[in-house]
N, C-alpha and C positions, 0 to 999 in steps of 0.2 A: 308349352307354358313353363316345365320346368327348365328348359334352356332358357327361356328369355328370364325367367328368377336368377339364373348361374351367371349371366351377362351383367348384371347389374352395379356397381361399383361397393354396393353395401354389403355384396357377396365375401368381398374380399373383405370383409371389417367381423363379420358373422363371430367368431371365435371371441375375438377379443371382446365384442359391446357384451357378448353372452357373460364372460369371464366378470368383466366390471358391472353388470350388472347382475352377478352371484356374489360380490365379493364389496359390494357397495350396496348401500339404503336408497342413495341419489347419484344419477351419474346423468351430465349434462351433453348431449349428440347434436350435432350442428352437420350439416350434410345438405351441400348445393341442390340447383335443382336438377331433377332426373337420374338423383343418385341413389333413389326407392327406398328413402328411410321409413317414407312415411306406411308405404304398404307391406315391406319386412321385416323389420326390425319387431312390430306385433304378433306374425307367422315365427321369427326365429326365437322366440318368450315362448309363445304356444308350443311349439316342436319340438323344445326343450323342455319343456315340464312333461310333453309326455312321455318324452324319452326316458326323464326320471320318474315312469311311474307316477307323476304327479297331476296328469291329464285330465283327472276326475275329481280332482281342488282345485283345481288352480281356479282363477276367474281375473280378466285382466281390461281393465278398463281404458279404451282410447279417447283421449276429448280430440276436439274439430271447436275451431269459433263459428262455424255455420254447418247449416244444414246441411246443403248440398256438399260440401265436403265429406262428413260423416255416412251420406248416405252412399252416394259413388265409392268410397272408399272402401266401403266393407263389403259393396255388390264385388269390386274390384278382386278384393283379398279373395272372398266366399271362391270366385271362378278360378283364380290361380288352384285354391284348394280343392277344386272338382265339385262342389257344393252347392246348391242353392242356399240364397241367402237364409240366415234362420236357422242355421244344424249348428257348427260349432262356431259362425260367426254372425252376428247380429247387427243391428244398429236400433238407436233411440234419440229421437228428435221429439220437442212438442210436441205432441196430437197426433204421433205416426212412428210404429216403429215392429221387428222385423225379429226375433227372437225366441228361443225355445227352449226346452230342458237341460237340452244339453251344450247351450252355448256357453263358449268359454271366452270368447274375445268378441267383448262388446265396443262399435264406437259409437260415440253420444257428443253430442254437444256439450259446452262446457255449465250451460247451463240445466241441464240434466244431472248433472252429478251432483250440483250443487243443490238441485233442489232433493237428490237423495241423502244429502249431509244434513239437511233439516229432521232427517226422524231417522240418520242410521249415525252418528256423531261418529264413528271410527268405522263405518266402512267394513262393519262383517263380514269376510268369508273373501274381499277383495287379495287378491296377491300383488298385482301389480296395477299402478296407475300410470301411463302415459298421457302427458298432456302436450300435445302438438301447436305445433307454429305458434309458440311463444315471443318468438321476437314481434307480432302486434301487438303486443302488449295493449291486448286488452282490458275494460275495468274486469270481466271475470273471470281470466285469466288470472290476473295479478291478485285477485281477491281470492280464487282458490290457492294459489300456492302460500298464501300467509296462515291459509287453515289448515292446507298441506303440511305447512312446516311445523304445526303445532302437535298435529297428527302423529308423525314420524316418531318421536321419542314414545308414543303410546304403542306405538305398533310395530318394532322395530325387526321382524321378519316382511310388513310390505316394503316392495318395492318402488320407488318414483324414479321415471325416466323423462326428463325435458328434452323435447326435440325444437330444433330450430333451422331457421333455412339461410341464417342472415351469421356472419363471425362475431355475434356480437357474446358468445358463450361466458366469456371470463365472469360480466356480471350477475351471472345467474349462478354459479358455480361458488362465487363469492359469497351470495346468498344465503348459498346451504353450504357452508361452513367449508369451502372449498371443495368442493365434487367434484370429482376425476371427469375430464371432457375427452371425449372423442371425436373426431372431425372425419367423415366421409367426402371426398371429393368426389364431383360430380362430374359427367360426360354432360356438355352442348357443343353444337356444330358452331362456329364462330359466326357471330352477329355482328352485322355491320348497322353503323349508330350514321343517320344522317339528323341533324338537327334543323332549325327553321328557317337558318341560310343554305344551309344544302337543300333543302326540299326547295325552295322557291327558286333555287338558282335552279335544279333540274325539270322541274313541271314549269316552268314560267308563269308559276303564278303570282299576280298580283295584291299585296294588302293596300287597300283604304280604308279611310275613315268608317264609310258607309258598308263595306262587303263584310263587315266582322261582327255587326248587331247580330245577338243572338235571337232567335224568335221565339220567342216562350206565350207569346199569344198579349190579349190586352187582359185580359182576366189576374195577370200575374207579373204585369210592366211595373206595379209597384215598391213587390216586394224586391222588384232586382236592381233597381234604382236602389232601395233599402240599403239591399247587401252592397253593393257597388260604391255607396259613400262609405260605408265599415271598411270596403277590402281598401279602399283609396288610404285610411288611415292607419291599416298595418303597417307594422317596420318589413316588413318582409315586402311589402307592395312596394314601398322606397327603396330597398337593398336590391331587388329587381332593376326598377327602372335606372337606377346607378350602373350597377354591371352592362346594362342595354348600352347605356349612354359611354361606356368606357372601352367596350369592346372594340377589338382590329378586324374591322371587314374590309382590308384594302384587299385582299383577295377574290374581291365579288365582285360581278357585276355592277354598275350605276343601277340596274332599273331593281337589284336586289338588296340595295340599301336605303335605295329609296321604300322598299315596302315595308324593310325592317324599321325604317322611321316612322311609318304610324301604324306598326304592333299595336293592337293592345293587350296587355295580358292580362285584362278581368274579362276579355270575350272566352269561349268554351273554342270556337271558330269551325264551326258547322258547315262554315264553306268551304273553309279549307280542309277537313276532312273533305267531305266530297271531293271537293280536285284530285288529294290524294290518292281515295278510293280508285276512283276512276285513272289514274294513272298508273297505280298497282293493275287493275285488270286486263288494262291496253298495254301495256307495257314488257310489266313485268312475268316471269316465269311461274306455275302454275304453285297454288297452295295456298291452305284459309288464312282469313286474317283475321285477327284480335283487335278492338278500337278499344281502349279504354276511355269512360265517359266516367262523370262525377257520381249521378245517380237518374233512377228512374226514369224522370221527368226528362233529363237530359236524353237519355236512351229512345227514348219514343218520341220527340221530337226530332231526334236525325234522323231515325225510324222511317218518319213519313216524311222526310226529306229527299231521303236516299231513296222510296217508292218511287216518286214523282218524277228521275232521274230517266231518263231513256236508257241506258246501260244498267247500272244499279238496280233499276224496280224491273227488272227483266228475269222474272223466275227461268225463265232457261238458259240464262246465262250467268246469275247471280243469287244466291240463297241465303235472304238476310234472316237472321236471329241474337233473339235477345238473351242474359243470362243476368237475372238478379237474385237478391235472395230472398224476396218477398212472393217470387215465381212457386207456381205448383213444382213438386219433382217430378212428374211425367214431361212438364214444359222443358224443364230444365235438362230432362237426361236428353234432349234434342241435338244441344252442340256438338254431344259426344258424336254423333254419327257422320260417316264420310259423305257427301254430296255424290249424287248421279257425276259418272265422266262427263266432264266439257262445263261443270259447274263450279263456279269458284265460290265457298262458304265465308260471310261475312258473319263475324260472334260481335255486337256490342255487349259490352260488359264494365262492372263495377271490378273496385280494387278487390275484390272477392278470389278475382281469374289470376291475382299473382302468385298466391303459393298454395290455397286451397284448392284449387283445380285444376288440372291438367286436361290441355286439347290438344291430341299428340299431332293431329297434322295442319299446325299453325305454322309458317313459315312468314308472317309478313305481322307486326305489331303497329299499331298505332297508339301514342303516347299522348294522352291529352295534358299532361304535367300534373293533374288536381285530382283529389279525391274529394267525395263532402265529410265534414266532422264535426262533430256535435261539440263544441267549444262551449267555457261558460265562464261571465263575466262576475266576478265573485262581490263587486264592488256594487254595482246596479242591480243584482239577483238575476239574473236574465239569459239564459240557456238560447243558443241560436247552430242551427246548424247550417254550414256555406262552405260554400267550394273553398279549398286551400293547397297550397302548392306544396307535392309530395316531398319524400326525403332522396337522398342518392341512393339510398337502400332500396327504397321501393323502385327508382327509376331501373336499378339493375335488373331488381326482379321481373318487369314488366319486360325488357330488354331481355333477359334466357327465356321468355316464354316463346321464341321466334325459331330457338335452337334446338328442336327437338329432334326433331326427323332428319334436316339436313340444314347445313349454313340457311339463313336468314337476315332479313332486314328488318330494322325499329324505326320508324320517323316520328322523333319527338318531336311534335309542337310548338317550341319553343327555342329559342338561340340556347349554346352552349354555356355560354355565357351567363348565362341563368340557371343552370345546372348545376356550373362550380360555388357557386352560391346559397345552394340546398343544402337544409341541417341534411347531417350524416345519417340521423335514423328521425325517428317522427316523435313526437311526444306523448308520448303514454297515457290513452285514454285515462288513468285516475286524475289525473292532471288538468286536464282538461273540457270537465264535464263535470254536472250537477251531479249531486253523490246522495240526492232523496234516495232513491233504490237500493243502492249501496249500505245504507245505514241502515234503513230498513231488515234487511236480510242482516247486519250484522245483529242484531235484537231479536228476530227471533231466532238466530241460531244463539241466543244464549253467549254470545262471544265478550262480554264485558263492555267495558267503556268502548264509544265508537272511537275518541282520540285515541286513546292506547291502542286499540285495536292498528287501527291507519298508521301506526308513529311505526309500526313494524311490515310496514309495505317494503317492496323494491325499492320505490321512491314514492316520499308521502308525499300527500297532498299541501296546497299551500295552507298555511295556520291559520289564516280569516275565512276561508269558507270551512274546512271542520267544524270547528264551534257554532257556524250557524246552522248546516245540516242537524248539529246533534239538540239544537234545540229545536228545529224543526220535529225532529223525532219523539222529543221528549212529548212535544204538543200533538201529538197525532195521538201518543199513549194514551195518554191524558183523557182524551175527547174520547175514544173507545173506553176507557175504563168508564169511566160517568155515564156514556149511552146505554152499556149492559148493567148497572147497577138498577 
């Protein structure tokens, strides 16, 4: 284990991040994937404090935006450390969590912390805070680092380390008053990118009209009609079908341009997975494969598409599994495990599987372009959550998850062409999403005005929905005061 720790690209970084974060309040770490920031960089804080004697104060806090990252992560760490989980590392999630007297590096959810900032306002006895995979710029991510920030001049021996997976470091560094950044470069095997003409050009398969309805059932034919006149009226849905229409496919086939002509890209395209699937396992060379799917729903209806399949629903030859994050953790720790020889492991999963997770023996990615995101329209009051097409960030991310073990392949779903097209990175949950919850938690933590508060985010919200959250809030007070009188 400690060979494979010495192997790892963050090895070579160990001195200096220690250095800059003794010698800094905030220091901002950006390190690719499989370059183990996420799981050393908290060992070489620990190992260092007790080197200095300091092993038995110290206490150092990791956030994770989800569970299953928090929790794999510190099983992870505990075994590197010879541990069972629970001695000097821990984890806490909602309603479940792994912890003991003498733990000193705890990782939690981001919403854990915060709900410890509601009755510990500075964070007693904490030394270090590390808050992971900040570039999702989560709402509670970006809502702790504003309380973070306010924190820091109160408490000016802890520590805050921002890690990130994505180069986007400057803007965070800028943040906090310019914080020294660090970058770890990362080992992957080189992935090879086939997009939606190169897959139909190699499987020969055909799109129509008819092969690309998604089957969500009759129960729910509605709501997807609903969503499908919304996505028709995005600008992003028009700046798509533009790029479609302007692209040079003279390099393809007739019968491959003929399919890219009736694309559609509000289908999910469930068949065309399958084709895929199935030509990965006829095909191609041995190792799991990653599908990214929008959500849940999405998940379990390939699910029982991919059963039905004579190859695919073939447990002795094919082992499908799901990963969300509304899964139990026993379900969830499933992916991690290698299949029987002669079995090839099929993971569906959400945008969860791009940097919060790792499945070391994925060699084969499937890219469905979309994740789902809770968007909200500030104008009609009307929160909706729907599929939307990721950023170039995310598609890279999704694209190294193929590199781990050895060279890989990604087949994204979609033409190239529509790739160059994708904002750079995605829009920052505060942005776009109702912000009841948000205001809420800033009132009872006593944080002041919710405008003021928000006017000192990363990037505030837009100025017509603030004002109306904060009267939202005021009227909630309101009605509770009066109820208990």
């Amino acid at each position: 284990m400690m060979e494979f720790r010495r192997s790892l690209p963050a090895q070579k970084e160990r001195q200096s991040l220690l250095e800059a974060i003794s010698q800094n309040q905030v220091v901002v770490v950006s390190g690719e994937t499989g370059c183990g920031k996420t799981t050393q960089l908290p060992q070489y804080i620990l190992e260092s404090e007790i080197e200095a004697a300091r092993g038995a104060t110290c206490s150092i806090i990791c956030t994770q935006p989800r569970r299953i990252s928090a929790i794999s992560v510190s099983e992870r760490v505990a075994a590197e450390r010879g541990e069972k989980i629970g001695e000097s590392v821990g984890y806490k999630v909602r309603l479940e969590g792994m912890r003991g007297r003498d733990t000193r590096l705890l990782f939690c959810t981001t919403g854990v912390l915060l709900r410890r900032l509601l009755v510990d306002r500075s964070l007693k006895g904490v030394t270090h805070v590390i808050v992971d995979e900040i570039h999702e710029r989560g709402m509670n991510e970006d809502f702790l680092l504003i309380v973070l920030k306010d924190l820091l001049p109160r408490r000016p021996e802890l520590r805050l380390v921002l890690m990130s997976a994505t180069l986007n470091a400057e803007m965070f560094s800028s943040y906090f008053g310019g914080a020294p950044m660090i970058h770890i470069p990362g080992f992957t095997y080189p992935v090879r990118s086939r997009f939606l003409e190169d897959i139909l050009e190699v499987t020969g398969h055909r799109l129509t009209p008819y092969n690309q309805i998604d089957d969500y059932g009759q129960e729910k034919s509605w709501k997807m009609q609903k969503q499908a006149l919304r996505k028709r009226k995005s600008q992003i849905a028009s700046v798509v079908e533009d790029a479609v229409k302007a692209a040079d496919l003279r390099d393809y086939s007739p019968q491959t341009r003929d399919s890219l002509s009736c694309w559609n890209p509000d289908s999910i395209g469930f068949n065309l997975i399958e084709n895929v699937l199935c030509h990965i396992c006829q095909k191609e060379r041995d190792g799991a494969v990653l599908v990214f799917m929008t959500g849940w729903d999405d998940i379990n209806t390939l699910k029982d598409q991919l059963q039905s399949n004579p190859l695919l629903g073939d447990p002795s030859k094919v082992l499908l599994l799901a990963c969300h994050g509304s899964m139990a953790s026993s379900e969830q720790k499933l992916i991690f495990d290698k299949p029987e020889p002669g079995v090839r492991k099929i993971v569906l999963a959400t945008n969860l599987a791009e940097t919060s997770i790792t499945i070391n023996d994925v060699v084969f990615v499937v890219d469905c372009g979309k994740a789902k995101e809770t968007s909200y329209d500030a104008l009609n009051n009307t929160p909706c959550l729907l599929p939307t097409w990721i950023s170039k960030a995310s598609a890279r991310q999704r694209r190294g998850r193929a590199g781990r073990v050895q060279s890989g392949e990604c087949f994204h779903l979609y033409p190239q062409c529509v790739y160059n097209v994708f904002a750079d990175y995605q829009l920052p949950e505060l942005l776009r999403t109702p912000l009841q919850s948000l205001c809420l938690q800033i009132k009872s933590l006593r944080l002041g005005s919710i405008s003021e508060f928000l006017s000192r985010a990363l990037q505030s919200p837009e100025s017509l929905s603030v004002p109306f959250f904060s009267l939202f809030v005021t009227t909630i007070t309101n009605f509770v005061l009066c109820a208990f009188r």
